[in-house]
Backbone as a chain_set.jsonl record, in Angstrom:
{"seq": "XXXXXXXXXXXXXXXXXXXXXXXXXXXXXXXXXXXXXXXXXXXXXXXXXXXXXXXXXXXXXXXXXXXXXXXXXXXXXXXXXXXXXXXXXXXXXXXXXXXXXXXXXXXXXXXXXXXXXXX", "coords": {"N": [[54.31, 34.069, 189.308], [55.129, 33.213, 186.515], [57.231, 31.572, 186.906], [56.433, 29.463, 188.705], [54.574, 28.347, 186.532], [56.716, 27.593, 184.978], [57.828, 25.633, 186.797], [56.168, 23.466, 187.437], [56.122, 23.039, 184.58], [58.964, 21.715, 184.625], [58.329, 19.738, 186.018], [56.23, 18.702, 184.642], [57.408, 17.472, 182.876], [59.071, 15.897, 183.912], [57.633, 14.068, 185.091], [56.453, 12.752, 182.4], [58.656, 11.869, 180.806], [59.571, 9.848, 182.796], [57.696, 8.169, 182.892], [57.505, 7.267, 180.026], [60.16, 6.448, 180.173], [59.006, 3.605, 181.587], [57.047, 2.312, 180.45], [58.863, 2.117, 178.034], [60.38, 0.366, 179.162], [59.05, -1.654, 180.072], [58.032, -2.987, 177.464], [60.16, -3.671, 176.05], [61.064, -5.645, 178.269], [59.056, -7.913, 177.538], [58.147, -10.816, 176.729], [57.51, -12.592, 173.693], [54.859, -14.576, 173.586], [52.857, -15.614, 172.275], [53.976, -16.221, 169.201], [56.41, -18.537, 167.998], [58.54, -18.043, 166.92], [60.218, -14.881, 166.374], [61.203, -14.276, 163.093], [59.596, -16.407, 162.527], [56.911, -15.304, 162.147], [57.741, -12.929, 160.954], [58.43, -13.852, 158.468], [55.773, -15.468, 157.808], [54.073, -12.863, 157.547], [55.659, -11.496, 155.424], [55.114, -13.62, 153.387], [52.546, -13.161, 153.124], [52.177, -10.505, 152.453], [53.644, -10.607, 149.937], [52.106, -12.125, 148.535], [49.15, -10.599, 148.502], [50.742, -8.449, 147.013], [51.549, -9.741, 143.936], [48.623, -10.331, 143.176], [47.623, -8.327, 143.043], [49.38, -6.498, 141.265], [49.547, -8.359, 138.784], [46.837, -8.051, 138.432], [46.973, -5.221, 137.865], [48.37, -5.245, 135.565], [47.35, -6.876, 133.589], [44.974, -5.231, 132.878], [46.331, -2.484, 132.111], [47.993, -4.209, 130.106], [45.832, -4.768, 127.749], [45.001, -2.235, 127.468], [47.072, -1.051, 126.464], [47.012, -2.69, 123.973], [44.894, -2.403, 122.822], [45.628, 0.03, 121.971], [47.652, -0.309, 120.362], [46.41, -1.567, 117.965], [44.463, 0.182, 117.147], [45.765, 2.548, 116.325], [46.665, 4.906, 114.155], [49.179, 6.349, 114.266], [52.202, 5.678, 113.999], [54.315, 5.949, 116.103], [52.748, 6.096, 118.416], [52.247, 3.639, 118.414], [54.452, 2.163, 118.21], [55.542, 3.127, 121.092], [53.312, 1.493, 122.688], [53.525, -0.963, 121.84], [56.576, -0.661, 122.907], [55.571, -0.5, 126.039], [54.282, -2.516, 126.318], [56.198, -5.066, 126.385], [57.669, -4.017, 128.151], [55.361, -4.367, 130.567], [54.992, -7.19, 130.587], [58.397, -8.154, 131.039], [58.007, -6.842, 133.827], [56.131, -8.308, 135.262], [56.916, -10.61, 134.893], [59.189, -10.86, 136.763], [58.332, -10.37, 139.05], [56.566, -12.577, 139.995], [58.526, -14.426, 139.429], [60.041, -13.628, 141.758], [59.039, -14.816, 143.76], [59.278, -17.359, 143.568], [62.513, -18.04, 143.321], [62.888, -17.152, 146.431], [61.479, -18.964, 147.963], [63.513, -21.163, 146.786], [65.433, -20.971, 147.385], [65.435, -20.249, 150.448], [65.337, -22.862, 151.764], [68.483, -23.495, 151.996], [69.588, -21.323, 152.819], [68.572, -21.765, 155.542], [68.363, -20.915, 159.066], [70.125, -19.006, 159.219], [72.647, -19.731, 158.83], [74.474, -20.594, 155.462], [74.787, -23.581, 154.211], [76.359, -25.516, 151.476]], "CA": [[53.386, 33.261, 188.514], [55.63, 32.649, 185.574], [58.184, 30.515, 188.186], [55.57, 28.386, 189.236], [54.509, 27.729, 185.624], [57.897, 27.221, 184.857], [58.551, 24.8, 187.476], [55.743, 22.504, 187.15], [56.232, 22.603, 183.237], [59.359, 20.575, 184.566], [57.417, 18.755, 186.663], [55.118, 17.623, 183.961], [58.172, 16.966, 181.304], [59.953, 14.521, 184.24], [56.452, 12.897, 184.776], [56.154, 12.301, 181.015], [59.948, 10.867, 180.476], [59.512, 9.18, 183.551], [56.472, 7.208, 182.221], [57.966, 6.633, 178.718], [60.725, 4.908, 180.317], [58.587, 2.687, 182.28], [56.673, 2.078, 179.272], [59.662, 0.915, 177.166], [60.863, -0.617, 179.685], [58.03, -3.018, 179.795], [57.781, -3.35, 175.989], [61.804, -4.789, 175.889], [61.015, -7.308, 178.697], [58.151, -8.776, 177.399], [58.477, -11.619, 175.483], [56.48, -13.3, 172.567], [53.647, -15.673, 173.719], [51.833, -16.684, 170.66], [54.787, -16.964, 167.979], [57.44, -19.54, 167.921], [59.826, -17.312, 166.585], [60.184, -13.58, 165.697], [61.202, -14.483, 162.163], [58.761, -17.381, 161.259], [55.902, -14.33, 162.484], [58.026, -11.869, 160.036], [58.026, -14.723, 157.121], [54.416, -15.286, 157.195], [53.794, -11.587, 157.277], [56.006, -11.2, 153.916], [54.199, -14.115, 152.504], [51.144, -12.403, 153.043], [52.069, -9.035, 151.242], [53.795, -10.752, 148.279], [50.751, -13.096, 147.775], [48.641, -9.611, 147.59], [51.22, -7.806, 145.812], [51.631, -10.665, 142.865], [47.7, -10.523, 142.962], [47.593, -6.649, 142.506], [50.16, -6.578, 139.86], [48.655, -9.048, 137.7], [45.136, -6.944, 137.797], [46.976, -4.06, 137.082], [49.547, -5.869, 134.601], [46.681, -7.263, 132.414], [44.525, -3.976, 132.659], [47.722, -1.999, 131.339], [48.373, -4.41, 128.614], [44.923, -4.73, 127.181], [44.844, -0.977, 127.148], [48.413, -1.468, 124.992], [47.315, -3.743, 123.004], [44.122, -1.437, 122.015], [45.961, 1.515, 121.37], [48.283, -0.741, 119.036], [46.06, -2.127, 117.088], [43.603, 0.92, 116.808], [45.941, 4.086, 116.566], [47.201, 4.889, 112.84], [50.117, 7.139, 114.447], [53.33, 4.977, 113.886], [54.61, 6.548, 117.379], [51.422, 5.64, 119.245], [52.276, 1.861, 117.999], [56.08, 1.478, 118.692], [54.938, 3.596, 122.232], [52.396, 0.768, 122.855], [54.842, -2.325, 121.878], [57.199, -0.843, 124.005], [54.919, -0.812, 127.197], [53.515, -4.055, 126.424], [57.341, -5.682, 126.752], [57.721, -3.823, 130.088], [54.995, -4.542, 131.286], [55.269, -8.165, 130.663], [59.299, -8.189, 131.405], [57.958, -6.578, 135.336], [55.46, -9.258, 135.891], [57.731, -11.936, 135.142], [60.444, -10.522, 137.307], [57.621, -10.025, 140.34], [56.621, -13.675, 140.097], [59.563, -15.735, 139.256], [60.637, -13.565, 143.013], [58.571, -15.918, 145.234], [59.967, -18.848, 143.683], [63.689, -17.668, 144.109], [62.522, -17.154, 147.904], [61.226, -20.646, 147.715], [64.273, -22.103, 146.602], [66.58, -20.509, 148.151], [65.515, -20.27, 151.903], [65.864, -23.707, 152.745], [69.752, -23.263, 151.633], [70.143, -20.517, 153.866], [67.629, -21.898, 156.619], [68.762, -20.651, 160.408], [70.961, -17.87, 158.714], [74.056, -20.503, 157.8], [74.741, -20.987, 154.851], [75.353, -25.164, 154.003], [76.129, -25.946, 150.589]], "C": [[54.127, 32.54, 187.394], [56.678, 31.757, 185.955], [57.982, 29.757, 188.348], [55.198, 27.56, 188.373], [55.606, 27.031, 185.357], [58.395, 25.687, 185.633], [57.407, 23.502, 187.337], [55.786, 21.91, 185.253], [57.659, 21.46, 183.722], [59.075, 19.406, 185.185], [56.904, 17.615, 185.501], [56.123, 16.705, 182.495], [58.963, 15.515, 182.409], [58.894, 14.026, 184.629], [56.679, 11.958, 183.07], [57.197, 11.413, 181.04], [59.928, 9.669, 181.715], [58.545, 7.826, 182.974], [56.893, 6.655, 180.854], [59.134, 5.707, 178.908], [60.227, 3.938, 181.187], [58.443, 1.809, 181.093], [57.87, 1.127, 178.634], [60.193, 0.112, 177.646], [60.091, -1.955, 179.763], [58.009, -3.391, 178.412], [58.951, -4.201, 175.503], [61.28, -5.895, 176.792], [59.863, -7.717, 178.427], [58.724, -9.612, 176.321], [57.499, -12.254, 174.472], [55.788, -14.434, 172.936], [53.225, -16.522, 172.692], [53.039, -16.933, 169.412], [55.538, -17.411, 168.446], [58.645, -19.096, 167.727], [59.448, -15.591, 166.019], [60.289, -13.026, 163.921], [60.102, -15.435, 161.537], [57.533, -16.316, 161.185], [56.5, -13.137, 160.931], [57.805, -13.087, 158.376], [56.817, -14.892, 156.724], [53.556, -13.515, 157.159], [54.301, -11.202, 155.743], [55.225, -12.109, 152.839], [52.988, -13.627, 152.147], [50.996, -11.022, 152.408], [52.909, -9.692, 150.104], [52.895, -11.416, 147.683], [50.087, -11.5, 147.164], [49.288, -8.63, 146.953], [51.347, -8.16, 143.965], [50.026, -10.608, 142.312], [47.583, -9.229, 142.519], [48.397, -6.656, 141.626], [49.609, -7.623, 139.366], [47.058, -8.638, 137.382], [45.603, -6.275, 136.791], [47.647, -4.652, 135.369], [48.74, -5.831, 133.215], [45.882, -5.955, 131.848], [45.488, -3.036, 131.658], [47.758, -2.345, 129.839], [47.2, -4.595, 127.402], [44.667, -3.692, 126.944], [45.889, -0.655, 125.84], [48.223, -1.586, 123.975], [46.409, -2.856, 122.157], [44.313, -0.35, 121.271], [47.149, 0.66, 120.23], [47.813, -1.219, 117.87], [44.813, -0.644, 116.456], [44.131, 2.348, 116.528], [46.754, 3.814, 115.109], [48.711, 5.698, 113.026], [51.586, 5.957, 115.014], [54.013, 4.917, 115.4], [54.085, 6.091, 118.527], [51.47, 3.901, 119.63], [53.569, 1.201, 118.549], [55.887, 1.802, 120.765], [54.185, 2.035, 123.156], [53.332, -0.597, 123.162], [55.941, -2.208, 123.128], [56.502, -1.209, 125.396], [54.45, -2.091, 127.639], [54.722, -5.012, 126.984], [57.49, -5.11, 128.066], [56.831, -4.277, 130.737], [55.288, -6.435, 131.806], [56.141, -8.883, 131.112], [59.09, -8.415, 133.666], [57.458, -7.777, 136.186], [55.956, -10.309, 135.875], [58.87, -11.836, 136.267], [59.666, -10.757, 138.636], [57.128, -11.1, 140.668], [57.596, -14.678, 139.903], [60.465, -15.085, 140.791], [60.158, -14.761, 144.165], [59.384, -17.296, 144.675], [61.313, -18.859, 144.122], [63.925, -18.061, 145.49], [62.544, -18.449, 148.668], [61.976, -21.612, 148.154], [65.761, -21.885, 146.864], [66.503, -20.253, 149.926], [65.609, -21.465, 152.549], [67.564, -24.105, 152.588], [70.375, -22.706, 152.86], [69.444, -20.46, 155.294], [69.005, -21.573, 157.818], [70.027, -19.609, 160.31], [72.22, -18.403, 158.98], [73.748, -21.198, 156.878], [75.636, -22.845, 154.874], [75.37, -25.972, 152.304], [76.208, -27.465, 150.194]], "O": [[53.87, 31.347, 187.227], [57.029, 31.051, 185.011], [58.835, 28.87, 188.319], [55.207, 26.354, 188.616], [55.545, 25.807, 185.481], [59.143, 24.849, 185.13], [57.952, 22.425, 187.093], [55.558, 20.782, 184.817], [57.544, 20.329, 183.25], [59.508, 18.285, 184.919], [57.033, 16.395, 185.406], [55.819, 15.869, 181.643], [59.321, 14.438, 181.931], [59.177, 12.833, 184.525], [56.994, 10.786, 182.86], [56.94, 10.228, 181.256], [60.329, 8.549, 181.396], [58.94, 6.684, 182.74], [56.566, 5.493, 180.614], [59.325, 4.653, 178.302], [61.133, 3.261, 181.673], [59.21, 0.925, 180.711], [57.924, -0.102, 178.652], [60.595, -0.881, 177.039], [60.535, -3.08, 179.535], [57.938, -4.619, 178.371], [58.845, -5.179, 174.762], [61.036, -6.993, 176.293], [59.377, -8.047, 179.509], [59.464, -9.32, 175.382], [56.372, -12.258, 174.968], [56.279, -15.462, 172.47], [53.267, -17.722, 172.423], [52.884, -17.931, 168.708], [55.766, -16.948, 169.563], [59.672, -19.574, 168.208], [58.464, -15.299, 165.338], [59.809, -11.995, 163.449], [59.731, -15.355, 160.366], [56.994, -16.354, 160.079], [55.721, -12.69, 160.09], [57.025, -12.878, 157.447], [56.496, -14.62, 155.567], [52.445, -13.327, 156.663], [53.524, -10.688, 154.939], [54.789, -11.69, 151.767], [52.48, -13.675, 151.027], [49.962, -10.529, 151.958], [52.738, -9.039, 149.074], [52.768, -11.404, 146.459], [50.251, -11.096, 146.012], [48.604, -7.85, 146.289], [51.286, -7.356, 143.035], [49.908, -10.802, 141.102], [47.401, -9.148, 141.304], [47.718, -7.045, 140.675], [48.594, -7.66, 140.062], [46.354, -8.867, 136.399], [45.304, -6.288, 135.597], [47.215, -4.32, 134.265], [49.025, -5.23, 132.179], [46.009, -5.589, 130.679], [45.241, -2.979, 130.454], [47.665, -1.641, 128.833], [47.56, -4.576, 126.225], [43.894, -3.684, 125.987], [45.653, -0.215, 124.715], [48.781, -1.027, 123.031], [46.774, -2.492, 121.039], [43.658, 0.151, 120.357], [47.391, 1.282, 119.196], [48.508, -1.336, 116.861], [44.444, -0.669, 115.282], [43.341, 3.29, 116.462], [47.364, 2.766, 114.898], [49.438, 5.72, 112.033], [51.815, 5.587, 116.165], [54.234, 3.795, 115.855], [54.742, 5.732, 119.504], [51.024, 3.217, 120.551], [53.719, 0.121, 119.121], [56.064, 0.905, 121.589], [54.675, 1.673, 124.226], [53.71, -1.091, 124.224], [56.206, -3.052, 123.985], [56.881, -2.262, 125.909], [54.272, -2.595, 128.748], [54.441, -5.735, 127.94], [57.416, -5.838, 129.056], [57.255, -4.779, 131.778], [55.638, -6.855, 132.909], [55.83, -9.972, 131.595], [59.521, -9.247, 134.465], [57.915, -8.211, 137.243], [55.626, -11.137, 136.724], [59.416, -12.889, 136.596], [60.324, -11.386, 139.465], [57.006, -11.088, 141.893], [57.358, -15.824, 140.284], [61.44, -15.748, 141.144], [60.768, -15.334, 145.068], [59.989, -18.088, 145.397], [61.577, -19.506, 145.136], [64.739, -18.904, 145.867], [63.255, -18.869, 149.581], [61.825, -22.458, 149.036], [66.815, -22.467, 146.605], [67.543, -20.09, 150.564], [65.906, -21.46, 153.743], [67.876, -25.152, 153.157], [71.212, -23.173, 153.632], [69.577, -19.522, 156.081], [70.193, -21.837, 157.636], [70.805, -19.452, 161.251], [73.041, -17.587, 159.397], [73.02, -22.188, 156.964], [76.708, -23.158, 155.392], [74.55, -26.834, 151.989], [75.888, -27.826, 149.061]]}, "num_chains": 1, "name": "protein.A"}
């Protein structure tokens, strides 16, 4: 009894591998129908999470610093105030750094369009 198990357990493991390389095998030769390119598909995918990342950081950004700004102007604890100032410059420092990236992107990918460099 335990033989028999035994032997179809490899049965059922060279079914399985058998089928997974069919599987990938079909998944390599297929090729891309609907996009033009594999990269212009990955470019508008990144455009599309730094648009809502730039949009989510600037919620949070302002949320943050209006909380800052409250506790600087309303807390009598010297600590509480320099604390506050500092956060307010980071935060402000991040959000400039997280928007002045798309332009970079911008103005630098038609430079390095088709991955050579042409100065």
């Amino acid at each position: 009894m335990n033989r028999q198990l035994r032997l179809s357990d490899g049965k059922i493991k060279t079914a399985y591998w058998s089928l997974v390389g069919v599987v990938a095998a079909l998944l390599v030769s297929t090729q891309a129908v609907f996009a033009a390119d594999m990269w212009d598909r990955f470019s508008m995918i990144m455009k599309d999470i730094y648009g809502e990342l730039v949009a989510i950081s600037t919620i949070v950004a302002v949320t943050v610093a209006a909380i800052a700004l409250l506790v600087r102007m309303i807390s009598r604890n010297q600590r509480a105030v320099d604390e506050a100032t500092s956060w307010l410059k980071r935060i402000v420092i991040t959000w400039i750094v997280l928007n002045s990236l798309g332009f970079i992107v911008a103005y630098l990918q038609p430079l390095i369009s088709g991955g050579n460099y042409n100065p």
